[in-house]
C-alpha positions as CSV (number, residue, x, y, z in Angstrom):
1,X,-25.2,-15.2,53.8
2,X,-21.7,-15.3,53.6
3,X,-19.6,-12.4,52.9
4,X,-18.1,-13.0,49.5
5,X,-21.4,-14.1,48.3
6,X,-23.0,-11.0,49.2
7,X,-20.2,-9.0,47.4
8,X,-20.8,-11.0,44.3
9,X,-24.4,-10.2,44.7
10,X,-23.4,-6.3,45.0
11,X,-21.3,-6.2,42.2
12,X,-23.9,-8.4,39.4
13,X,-26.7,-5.9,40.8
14,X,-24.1,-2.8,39.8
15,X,-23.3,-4.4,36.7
16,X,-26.9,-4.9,35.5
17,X,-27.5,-1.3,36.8
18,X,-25.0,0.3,34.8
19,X,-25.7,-1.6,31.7
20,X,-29.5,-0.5,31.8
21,X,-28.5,2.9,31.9
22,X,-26.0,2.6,29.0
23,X,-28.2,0.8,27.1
24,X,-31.3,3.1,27.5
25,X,-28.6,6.4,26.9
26,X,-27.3,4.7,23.7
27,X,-30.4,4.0,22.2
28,X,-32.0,7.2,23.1
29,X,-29.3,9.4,21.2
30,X,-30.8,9.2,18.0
31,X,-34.0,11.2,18.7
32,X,-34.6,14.7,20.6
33,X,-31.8,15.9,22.8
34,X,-33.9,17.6,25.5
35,X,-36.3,14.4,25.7
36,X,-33.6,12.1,26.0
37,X,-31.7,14.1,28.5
38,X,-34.9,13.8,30.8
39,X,-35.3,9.9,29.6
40,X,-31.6,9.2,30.7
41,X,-32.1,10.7,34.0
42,X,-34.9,8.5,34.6
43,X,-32.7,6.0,33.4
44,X,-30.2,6.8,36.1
45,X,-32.3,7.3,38.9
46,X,-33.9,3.9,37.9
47,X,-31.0,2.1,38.1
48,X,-29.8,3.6,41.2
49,X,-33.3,2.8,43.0
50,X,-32.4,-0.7,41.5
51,X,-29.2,-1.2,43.0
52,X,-30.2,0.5,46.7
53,X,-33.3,-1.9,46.8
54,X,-30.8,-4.7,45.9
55,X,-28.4,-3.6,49.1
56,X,-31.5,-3.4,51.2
57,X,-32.2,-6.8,50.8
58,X,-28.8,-8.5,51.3
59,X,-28.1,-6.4,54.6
């Protein structure tokens, strides 16, 4: 692959990741804040299992 399309690949995949974890932390504020401290983690680490999968595959 070339190298500006892999960097365009990086950079969607980092986009999306951060936008899950946003998304799930903003709509988790409402309830419990010791339950969604733990959800938003998993949120986090979700994402960032996401985007190292993502850089796996275009290596």
């Amino acid at each position: 692959m070339p190298k500006g399309i892999m960097s365009v690949m990086k950079g969607v995949a980092a986009g999306l990741a951060v936008g899950m974890a946003a998304g799930a932390a903003g709509s988790m504020m409402l309830g419990n804040p010791r339950k969604n401290k733990r959800r938003i983690k998993k949120a986090v680490s979700a994402a960032e299992n996401v985007l190292d999968s993502v850089q796996g595959m275009l290596r």
